[in-house]
C-alpha positions as CSV (number, residue, x, y, z in Angstrom):
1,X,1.1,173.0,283.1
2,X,3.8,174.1,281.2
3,X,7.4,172.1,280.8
4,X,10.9,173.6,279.9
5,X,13.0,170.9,278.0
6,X,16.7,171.5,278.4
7,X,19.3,169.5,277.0
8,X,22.8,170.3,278.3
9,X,26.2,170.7,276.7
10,X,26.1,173.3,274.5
11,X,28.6,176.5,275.5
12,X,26.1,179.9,275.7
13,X,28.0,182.6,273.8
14,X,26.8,186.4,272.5
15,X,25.3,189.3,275.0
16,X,22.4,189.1,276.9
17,X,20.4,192.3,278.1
18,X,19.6,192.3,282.4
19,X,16.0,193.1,282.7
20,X,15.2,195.4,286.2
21,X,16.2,194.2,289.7
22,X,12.5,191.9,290.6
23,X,13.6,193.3,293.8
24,X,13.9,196.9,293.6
25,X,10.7,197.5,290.9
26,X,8.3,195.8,293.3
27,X,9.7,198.3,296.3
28,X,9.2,201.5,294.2
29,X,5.6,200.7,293.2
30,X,4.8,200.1,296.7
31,X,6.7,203.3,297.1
32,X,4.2,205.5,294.4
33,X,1.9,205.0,296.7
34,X,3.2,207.3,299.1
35,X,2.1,210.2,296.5
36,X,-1.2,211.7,295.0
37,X,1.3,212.9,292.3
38,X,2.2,210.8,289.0
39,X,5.0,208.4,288.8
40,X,6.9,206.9,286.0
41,X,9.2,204.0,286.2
42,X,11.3,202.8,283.1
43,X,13.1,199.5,283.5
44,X,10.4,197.8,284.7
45,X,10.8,194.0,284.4
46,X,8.1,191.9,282.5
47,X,7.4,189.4,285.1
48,X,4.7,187.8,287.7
49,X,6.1,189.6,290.9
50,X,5.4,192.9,289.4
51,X,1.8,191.6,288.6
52,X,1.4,190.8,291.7
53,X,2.2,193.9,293.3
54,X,0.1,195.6,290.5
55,X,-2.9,193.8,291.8
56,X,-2.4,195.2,294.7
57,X,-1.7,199.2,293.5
58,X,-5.1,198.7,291.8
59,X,-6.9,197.9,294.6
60,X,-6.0,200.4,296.7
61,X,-7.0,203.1,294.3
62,X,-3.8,203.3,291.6
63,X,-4.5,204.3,288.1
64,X,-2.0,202.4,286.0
65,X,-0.7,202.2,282.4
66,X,2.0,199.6,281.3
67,X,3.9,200.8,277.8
68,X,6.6,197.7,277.5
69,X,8.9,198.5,280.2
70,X,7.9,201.3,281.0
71,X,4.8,202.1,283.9
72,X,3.2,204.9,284.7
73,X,1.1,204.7,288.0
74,X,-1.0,207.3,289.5
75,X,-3.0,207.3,293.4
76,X,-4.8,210.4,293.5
77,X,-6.4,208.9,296.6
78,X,-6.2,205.6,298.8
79,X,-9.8,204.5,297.8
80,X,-9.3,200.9,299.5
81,X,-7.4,200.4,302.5
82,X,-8.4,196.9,303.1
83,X,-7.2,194.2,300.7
84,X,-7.6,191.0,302.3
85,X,-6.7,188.9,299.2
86,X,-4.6,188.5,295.9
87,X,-4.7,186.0,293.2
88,X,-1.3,184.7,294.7
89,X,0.3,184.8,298.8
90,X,3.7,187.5,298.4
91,X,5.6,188.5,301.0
92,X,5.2,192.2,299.3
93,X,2.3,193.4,300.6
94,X,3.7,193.9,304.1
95,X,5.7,196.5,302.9
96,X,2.2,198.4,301.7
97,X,1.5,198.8,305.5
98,X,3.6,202.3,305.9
99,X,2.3,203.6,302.7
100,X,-1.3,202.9,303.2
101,X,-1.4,204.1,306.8
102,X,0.6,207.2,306.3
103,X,-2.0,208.3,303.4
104,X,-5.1,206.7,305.0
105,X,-4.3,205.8,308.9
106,X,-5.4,202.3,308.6
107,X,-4.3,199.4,306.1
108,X,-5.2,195.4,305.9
109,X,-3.3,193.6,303.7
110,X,-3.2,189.6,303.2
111,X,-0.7,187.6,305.1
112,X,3.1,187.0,303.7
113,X,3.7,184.2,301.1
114,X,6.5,184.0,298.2
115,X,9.2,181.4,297.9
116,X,9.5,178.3,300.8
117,X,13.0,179.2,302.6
118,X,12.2,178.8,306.3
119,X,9.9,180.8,308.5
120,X,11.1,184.2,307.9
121,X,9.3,185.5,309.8
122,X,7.3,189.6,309.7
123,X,7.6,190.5,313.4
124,X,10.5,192.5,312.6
125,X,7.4,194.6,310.6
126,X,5.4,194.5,313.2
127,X,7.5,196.0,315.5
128,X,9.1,198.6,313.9
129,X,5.8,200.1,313.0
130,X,4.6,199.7,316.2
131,X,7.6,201.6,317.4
132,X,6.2,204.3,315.1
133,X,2.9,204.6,316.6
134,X,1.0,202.1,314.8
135,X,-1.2,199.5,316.1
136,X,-1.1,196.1,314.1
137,X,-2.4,193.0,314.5
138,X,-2.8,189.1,313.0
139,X,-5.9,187.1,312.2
140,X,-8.1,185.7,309.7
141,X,-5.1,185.5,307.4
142,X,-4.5,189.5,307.0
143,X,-2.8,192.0,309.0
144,X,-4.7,194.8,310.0
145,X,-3.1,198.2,311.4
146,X,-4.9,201.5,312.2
147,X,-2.3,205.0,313.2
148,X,-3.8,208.1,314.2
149,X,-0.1,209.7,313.0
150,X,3.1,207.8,312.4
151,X,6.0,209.9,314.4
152,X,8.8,209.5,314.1
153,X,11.7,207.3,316.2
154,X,14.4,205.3,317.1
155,X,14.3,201.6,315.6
156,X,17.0,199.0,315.8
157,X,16.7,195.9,313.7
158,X,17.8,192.7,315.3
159,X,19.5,191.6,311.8
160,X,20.3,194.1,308.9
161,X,16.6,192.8,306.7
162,X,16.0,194.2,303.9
163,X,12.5,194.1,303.7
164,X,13.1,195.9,307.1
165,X,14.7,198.4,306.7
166,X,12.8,199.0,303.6
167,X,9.1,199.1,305.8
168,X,11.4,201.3,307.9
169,X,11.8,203.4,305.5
170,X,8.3,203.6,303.3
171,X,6.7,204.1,307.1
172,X,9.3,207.4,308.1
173,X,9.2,209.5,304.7
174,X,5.9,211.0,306.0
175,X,5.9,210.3,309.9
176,X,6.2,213.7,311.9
177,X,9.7,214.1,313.1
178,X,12.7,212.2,312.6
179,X,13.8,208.0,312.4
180,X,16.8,206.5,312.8
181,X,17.6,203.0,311.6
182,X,19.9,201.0,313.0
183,X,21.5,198.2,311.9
184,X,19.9,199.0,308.6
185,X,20.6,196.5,305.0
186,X,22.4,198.7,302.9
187,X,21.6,196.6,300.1
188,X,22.1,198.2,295.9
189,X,18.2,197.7,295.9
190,X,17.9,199.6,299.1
191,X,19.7,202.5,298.1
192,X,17.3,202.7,294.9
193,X,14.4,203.1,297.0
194,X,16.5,205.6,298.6
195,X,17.4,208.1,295.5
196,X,13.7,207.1,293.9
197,X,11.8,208.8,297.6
198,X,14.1,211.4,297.2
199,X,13.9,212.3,294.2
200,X,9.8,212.3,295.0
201,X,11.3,215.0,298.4
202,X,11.7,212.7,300.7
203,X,15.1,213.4,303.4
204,X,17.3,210.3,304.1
205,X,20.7,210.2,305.2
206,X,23.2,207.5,304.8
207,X,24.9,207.3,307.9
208,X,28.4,205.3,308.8
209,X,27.8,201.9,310.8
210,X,24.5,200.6,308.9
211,X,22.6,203.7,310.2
212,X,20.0,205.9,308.1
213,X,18.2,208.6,309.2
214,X,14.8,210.0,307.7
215,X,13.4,213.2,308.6
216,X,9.4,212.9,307.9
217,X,7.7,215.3,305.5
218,X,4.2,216.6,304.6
219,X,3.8,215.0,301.0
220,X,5.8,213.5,298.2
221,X,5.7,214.5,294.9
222,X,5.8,212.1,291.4
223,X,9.2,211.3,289.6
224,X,10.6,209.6,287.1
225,X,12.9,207.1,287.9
226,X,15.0,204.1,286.2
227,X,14.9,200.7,287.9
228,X,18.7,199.7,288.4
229,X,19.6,196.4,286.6
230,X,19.2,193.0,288.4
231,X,22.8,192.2,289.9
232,X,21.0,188.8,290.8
233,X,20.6,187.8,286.6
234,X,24.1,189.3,286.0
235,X,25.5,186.7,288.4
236,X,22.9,183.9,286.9
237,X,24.0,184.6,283.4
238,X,27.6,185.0,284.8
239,X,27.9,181.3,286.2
240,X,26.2,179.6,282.8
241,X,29.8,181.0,280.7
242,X,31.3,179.3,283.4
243,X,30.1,176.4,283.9
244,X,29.2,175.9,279.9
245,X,32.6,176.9,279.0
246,X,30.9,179.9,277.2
247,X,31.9,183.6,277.0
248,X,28.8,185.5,277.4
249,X,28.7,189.4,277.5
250,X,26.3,190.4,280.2
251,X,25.1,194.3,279.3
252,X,23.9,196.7,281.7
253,X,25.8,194.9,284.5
254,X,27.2,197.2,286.9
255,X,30.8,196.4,288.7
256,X,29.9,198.4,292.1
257,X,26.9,195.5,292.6
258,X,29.0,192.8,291.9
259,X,32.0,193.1,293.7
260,X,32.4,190.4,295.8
261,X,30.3,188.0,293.0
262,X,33.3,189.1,290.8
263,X,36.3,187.8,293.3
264,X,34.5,184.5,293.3
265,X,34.6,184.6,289.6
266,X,38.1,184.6,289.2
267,X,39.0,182.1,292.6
268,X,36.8,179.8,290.9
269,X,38.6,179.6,287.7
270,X,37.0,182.4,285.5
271,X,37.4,185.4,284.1
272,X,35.5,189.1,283.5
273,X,36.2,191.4,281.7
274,X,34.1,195.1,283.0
275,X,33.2,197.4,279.8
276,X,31.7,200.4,279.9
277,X,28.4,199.2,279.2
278,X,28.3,196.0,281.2
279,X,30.6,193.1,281.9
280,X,32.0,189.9,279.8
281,X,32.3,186.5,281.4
282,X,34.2,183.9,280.4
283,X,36.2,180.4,281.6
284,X,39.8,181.5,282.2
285,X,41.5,177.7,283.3
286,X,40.1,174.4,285.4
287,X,37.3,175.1,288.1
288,X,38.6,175.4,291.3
289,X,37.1,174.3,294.5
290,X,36.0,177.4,297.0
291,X,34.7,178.3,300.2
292,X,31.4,180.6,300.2
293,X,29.7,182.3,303.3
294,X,26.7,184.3,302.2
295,X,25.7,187.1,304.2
296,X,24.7,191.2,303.8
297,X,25.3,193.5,301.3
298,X,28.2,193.9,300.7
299,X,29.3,190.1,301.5
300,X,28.2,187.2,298.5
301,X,24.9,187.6,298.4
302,X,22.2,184.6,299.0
303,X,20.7,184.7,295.7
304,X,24.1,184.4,294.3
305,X,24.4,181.2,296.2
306,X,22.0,178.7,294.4
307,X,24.0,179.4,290.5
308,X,27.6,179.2,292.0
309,X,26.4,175.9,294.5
310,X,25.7,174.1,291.0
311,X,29.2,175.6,289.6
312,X,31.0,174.1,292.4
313,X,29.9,170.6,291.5
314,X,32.1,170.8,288.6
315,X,35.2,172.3,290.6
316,X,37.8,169.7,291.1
317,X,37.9,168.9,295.1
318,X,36.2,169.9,298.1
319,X,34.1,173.7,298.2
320,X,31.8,174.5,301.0
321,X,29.2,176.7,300.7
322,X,27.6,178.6,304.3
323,X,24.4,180.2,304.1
324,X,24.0,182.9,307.0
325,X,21.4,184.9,305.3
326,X,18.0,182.1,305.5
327,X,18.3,178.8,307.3
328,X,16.7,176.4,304.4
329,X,18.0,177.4,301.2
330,X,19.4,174.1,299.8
331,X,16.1,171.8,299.5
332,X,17.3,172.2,295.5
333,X,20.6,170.1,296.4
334,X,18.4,167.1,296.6
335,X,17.6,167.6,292.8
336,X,21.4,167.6,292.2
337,X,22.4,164.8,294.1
338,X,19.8,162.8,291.5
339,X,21.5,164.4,288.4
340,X,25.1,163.0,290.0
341,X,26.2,165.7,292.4
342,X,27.9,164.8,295.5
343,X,26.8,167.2,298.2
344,X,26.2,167.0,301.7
345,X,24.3,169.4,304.0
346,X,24.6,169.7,307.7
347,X,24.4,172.2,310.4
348,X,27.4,173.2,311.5
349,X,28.3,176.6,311.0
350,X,31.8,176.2,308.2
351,X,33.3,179.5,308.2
352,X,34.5,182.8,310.0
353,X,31.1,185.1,309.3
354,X,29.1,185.1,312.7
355,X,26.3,182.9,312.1
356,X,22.6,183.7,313.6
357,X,21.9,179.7,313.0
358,X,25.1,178.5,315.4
359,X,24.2,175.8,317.4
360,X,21.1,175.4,315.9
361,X,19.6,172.2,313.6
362,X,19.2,174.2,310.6
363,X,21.0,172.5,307.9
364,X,22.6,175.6,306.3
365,X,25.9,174.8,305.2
366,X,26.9,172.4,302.1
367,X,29.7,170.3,301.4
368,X,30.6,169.6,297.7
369,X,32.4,166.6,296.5
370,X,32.9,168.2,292.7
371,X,34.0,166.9,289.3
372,X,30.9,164.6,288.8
373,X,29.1,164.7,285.9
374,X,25.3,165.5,286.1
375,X,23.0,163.9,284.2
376,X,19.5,164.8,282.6
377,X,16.3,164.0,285.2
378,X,13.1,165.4,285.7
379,X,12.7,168.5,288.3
380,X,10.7,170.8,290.2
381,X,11.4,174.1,290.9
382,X,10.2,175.3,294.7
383,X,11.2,178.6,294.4
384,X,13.0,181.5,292.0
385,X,16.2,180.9,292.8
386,X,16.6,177.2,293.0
387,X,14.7,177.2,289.6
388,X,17.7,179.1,288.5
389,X,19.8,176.5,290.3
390,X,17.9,173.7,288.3
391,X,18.2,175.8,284.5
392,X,22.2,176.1,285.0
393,X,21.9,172.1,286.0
394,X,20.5,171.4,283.1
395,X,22.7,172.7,280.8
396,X,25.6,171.1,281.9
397,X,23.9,167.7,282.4
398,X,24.4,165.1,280.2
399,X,20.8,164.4,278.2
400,X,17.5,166.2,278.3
401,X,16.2,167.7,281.7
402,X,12.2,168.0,281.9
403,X,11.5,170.8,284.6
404,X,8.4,172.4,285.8
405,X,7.0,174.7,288.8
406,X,7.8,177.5,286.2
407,X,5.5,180.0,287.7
408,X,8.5,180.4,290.1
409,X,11.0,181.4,287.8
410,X,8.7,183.6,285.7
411,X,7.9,185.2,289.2
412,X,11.5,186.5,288.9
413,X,13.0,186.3,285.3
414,X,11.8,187.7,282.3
415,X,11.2,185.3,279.2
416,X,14.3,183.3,280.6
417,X,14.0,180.7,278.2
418,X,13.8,182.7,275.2
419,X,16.5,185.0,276.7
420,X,19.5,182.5,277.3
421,X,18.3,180.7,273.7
422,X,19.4,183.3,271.7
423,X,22.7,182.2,273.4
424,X,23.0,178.6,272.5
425,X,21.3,177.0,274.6
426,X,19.2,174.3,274.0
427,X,16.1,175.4,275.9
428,X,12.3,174.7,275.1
429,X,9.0,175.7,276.6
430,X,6.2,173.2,275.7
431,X,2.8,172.7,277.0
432,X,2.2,169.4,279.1
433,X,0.3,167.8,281.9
């Protein structure tokens, strides 16, 4: 079991590089396989969800070569629609259902895993592919679906997903006739997956109101595509200058994805600066406290929720932070309230966004008592994000943290430790028990 030793207090200064978005690469390999034809993608992130979804491209028949960041996969042929098991549960391989039953007219993949936040449940899968003609169902671990033709039609997601709307999407390209999604995500990562399929000849429209409409074709052809950079890093990398008292220049970030992240930058007490190729951030006076209601593109996103919670700690005064998007996405606060934090979580809905958890025990909102100083402690990351959550701790604590459950953040983030050393920090990955 491996161990990263951090010892806080040193400001992280210079420019740091954001790898591919974890969560746009894994879409568009699914997405290859929706052609016989040869696909490149450039950008591709070194890290274990992309494994992952390699081990399942090979299964099913992919030829693939990995050159650095670059990967070329090929599917002449869906040799294997049944793979009942991976090395590791991911919620990815839901998303191979269209895919593999538009090019083979059955698919059995292994049931959804990834990162504990709450049920989150697939039957909004299920049914949309049902509404396109498929047959699916549950047991013994995998889902299994069989279609003697997707065709096209009419779906309407109960809540904008975006895993959704992106099985929405991968099923339609090459259904007969036309789909319309409503209430679709409209999501940076989304709209990658959009130009990448039609760049490969796929038709999708963009509509107004969360609407987009894909008009099926016969076959795909290969591409060569770029994976956009990860907006959730940028803001990871954002909130260490900040809460480090650094100045770190974050290249390849990309204003239109950050938007909202950036507003919260400067409320909180912070600064940016954008540059042509990517953004600066730096401390601009005293942290202020803030009030934070995740929710869909393009409100603050959830992933940028976990970084900023553990900024807000050192915020003078009262900040509450209201998670819409999953209902159990602050089981990491525990870890800061040993460090020193004073937070609270509870389940009243704290804000004005309309909140699918109302009335409801979820405990989904947190109230932070800032200005305490963390200290060092030993720590387990549960997932990728709160493993984020735990790193920015760390550096700010007073002492030397010992965290581990680091397959989670190496699920998500390339070489993180080596990554944010070359900025100061004092960061070391040692083997343990």
């Amino acid at each position: 079991m491996q161990h990263l030793l951090v010892t806080g207090g040193a400001p992280l200064t210079g420019t740091i590089r954001l790898a591919g978005a974890k969560n746009s690469a894994s879409k568009l390999l699914i997405a290859s396989l929706l052609t016989a034809a040869p696909v490149r993608l450039e950008n591709m992130p070194a890290i274990g969800e992309i494994d992952i979804v390699l081990e399942l491209c090979r299964a099913v028949g992919s030829r693939v070569r990995r050159d650095g960041s670059t990967i070329a996969i090929e599917t002449p042929a869906i040799t294997n629609s049944r793979v009942a098991e991976l090395s590791r549960k991911n919620r990815i391989p839901i998303l191979a259902l269209g895919p593999l039953l538009a090019r083979g007219g059955e698919a059995e993949v292994p049931m959804v895993g990834g990162d504990r936040l709450g049920p989150r449940p697939v039957n909004f899968h299920v049914a949309l592919l049902e509404r396109l003609g498929a047959r699916v169902e549950e047991r013994d671990g995998v889902y299994r679906a069989t279609a003697s033709g997707l065709r096209g039609a009419a779906i309407e997601l109960p809540y904008p997903s975006v895993g959704a709307t992106e099985s929405a999407i991968l099923a339609a390209v090459l259904a007969s006739g036309s789909t319309v999604v409503h209430n679709a995500a409209i999501e940076p990562e989304v709209i990658d997956l959009v130009k990448f399929l039609q760049n490969m000849g796929a038709i999708i429209e963009l509509g107004t109101g969360r609407t987009i409409a894909i008009e099926g074709v016969p076959e795909l052809s290969g591409t060569r595509h770029r994976v956009m950079p990860d907006r959730i890093e940028a803001a990871s990398f954002a909130v260490m200058a900040l809460a480090t008292g650094g100045d770190i220049f974050v290249a390849d970030a990309v204003h239109e994805h950050l938007i909202t992240f950036l507003n919260a930058v400067r409320r909180v007490g912070g600064d940016y600066e954008v540059r042509p190729d990517g953004i600066r951030f730096f401390r601009a006076g005293k942290l202020e406290p803030l009030h934070i209601e995740t929710d869909t593109h393009p409100g603050f996103m959830t992933d940028w929720q976990q970084p900023f919670t553990v900024l807000l700690t050192q915020a003078s005064g009262e900040s509450i932070v209201h998670e819409t998007v999953y209902e159990d996405r602050f089981g990491y606060t525990e870890d800061l309230r040993r460090m020193g934090a004073d937070i609270t979580v509870v389940p009243q809905c704290l804000g004005v966004i309309p909140c699918r958890f109302s009335g409801k025990t979820y405990n989904h909102t947190a109230l932070i008592r800032g200005g305490t100083p963390l200290v060092a402690t030993n720590m387990v990351m549960p997932d990728i994000r709160a493993g984020m959550a735990h790193i920015i701790a760390a550096l700010i604590a007073r002492g030397t943290s010992d965290i581990t459950g680091l397959e989670h953040i190496d699920r998500g983030y390339e070489r993180i430790d080596e990554r944010i050393r070359a900025l100061g920090a004092r960061i070391e990955r040692v083997d343990g028990h």
